[in-house]
C-alpha positions as CSV (number, residue, x, y, z in Angstrom):
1,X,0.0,0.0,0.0
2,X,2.6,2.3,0.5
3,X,4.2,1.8,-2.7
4,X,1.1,2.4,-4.0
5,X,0.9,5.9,-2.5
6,X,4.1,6.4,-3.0
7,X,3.8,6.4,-6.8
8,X,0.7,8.1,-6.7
9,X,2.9,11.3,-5.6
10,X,5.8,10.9,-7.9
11,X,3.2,10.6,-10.6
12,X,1.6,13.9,-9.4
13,X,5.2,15.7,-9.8
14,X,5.6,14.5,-13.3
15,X,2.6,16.1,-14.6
16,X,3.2,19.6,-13.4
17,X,3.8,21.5,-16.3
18,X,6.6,24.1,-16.3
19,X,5.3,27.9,-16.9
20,X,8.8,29.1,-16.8
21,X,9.9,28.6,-20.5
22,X,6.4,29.7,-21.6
23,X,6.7,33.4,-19.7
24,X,10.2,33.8,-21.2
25,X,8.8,33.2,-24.6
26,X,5.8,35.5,-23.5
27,X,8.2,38.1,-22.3
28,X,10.5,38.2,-25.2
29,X,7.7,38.5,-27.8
30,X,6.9,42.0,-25.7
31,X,10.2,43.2,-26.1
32,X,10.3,42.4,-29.7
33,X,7.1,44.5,-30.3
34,X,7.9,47.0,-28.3
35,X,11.2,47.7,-30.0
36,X,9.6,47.2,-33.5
37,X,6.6,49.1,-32.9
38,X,6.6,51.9,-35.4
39,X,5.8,55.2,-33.8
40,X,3.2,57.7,-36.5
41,X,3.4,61.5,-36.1
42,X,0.4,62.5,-37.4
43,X,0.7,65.8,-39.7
44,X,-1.6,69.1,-38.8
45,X,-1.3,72.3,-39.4
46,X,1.3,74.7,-38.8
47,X,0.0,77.4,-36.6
48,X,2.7,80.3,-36.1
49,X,1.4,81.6,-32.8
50,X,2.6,85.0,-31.5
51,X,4.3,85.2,-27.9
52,X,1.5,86.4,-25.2
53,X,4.0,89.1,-24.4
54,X,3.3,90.9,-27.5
55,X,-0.1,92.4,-28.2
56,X,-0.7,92.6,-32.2
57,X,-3.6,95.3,-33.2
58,X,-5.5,94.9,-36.3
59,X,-6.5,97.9,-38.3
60,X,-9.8,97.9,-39.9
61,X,-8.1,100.1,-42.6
62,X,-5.3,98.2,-43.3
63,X,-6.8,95.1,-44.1
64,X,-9.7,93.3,-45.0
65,X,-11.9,92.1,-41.7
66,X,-14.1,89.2,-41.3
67,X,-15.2,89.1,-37.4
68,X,-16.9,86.0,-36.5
69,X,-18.9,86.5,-33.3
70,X,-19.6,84.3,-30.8
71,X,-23.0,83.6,-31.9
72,X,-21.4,82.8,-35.4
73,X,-22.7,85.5,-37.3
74,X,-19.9,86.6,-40.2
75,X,-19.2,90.5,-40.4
76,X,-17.8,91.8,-43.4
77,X,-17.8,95.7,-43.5
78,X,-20.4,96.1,-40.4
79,X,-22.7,94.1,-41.9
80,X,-24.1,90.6,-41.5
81,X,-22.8,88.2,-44.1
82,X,-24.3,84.4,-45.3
83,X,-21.0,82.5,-45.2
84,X,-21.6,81.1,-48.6
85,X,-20.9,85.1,-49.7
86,X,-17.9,85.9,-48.0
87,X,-15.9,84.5,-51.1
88,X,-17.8,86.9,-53.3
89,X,-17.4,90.1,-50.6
90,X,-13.5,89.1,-50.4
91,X,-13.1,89.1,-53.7
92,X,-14.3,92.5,-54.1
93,X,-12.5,94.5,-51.3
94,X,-9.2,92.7,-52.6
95,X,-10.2,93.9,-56.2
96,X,-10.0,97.7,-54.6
97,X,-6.9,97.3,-53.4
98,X,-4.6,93.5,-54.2
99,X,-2.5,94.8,-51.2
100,X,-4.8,94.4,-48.6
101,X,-4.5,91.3,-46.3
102,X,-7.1,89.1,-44.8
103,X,-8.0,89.3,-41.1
104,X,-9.9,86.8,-39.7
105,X,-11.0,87.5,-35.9
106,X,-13.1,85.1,-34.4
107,X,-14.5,84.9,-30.9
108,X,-13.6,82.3,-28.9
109,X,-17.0,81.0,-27.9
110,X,-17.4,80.8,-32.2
111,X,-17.2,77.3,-34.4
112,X,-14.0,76.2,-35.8
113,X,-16.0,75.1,-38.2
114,X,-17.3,78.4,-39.7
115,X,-14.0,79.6,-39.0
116,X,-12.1,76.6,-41.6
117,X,-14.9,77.8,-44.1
118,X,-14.3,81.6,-44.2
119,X,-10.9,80.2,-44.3
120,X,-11.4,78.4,-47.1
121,X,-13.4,80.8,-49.0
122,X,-10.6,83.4,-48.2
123,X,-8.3,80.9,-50.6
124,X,-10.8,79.9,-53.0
125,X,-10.7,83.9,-53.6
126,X,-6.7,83.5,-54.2
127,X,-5.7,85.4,-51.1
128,X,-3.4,83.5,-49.6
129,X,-1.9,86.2,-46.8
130,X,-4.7,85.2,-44.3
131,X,-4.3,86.1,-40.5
132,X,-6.6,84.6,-37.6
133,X,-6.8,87.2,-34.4
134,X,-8.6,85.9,-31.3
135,X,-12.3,88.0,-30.7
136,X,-14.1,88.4,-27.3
């Protein structure tokens, strides 16, 4: 009976399996992927941002204007614009004078969204000297 017991245990041992070759495998797999992993920068847009030091004051004379207010109404010469006429507006104050730049002030509570399309239409008009300024 004892030897029967006996081999009982020693059976027992013997079918233990052994974790430790599987963890090193398991462990070396991470390092491999961590090392190969391939890090993306993703592209956006280059903003040139001026220092906070230095406070930059648009004339209305100087250049053409196009406040967006906070409740995302366009202003183009003190009056209300549809943003699917700014292109047409912008066009016709740079006809007057080609040397004019593009301001764009927009308020802070306003869409990025309307912003990107006065943008846009800014460009579609073939100004490409555009400036953002930060509204109310």
């Amino acid at each position: 009976m004892r030897k029967h017991i006996a081999n009982l245990k020693s059976e027992e041992d013997e079918n233990e399996i052994n974790l430790t070759p599987m963890l090193d495998v398991v462990f070396i797999m991470l390092i491999f992927f961590i090392v190969t992993a391939s890090f993306i920068r993703e592209s956006g847009l280059d903003v040139n941002r001026p220092d906070q030091n230095e406070a930059q004051v648009v004339q209305e004379e100087g250049a053409i204007l196009v406040v967006i207010d906070s409740t995302d109404d366009i202003w183009i010469d003190n009056r209300v614009v549809d943003v699917r006429a700014v292109r047409a507006n912008v066009e016709r104050l740079h006809a007057e004078d080609p040397e004019r730049p593009v301001v764009v002030q927009a308020a802070k509570a306003s869409s990025a969204e309307l912003l990107v399309s006065v943008m846009d239409a800014a460009r579609q008009a073939d100004i490409y000297d555009i400036s953002i300024a930060a509204g109310d």
